[in-house]
C-alpha positions, 0 to 999 in steps of 0.5 A, spaced: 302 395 137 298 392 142 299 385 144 292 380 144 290 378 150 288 370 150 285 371 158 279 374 160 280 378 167 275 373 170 281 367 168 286 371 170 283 371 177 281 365 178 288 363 176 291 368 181 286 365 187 288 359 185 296 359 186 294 364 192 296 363 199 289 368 201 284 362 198 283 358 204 281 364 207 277 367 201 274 360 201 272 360 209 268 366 207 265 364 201 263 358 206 260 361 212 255 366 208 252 359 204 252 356 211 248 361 214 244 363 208 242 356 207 240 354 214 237 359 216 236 363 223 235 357 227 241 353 226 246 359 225 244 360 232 246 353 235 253 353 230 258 357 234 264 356 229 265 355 222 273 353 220 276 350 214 282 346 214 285 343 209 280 342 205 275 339 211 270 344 214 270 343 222 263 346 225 262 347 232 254 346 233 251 347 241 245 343 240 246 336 242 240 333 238 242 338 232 249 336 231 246 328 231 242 330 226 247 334 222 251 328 223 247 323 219 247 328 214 254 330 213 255 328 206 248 332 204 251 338 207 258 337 204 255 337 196 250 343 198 256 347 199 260 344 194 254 345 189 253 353 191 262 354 191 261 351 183 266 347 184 267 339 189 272 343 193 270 340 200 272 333 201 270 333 208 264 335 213 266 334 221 261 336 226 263 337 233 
């Protein structure tokens, strides 16, 4: 006789990623391909690194003018990205 599952695959998953030491990893990925896909060539090109610690995303921007500017809007920044991960999973943007 076989056994029902009350899970989709997609919940098991999920599950998994959410006990899993690898997710700030996966998370950090995810991340750094929103970056560049919703900032363009131009700003990818001044952001040198990209890292996530505890829940904090650290970016590295070369560009004086452009790390003020993407200061004053760190909060925008960081719902854009939350929006795009489908879940309020960054709690805080520091630019450097």
């Amino acid at each position: 006789m076989r056994r029902q599952n009350d899970q989709t695959l997609g919940e098991v998953l999920k599950e998994w990623l959410e006990r899993s030491p690898i997710k700030g990893k996966i998370y950090e990925s995810r991340i750094s391909l929103i970056w560049k896909a919703q900032m363009g060539a131009t700003i990818n090109q001044y952001t040198t690194d990209i890292k996530l610690v505890r829940r904090k995303l650290y970016l590295k921007i070369v560009s004086a003018p452009l790390r003020q500017e993407l200061s004053m809007s760190k909060d925008k920044v960081r719902d854009m990205i939350n929006e795009e991960l489908g879940e309020a999973f960054l709690e805080e943007v520091i630019i450097n």
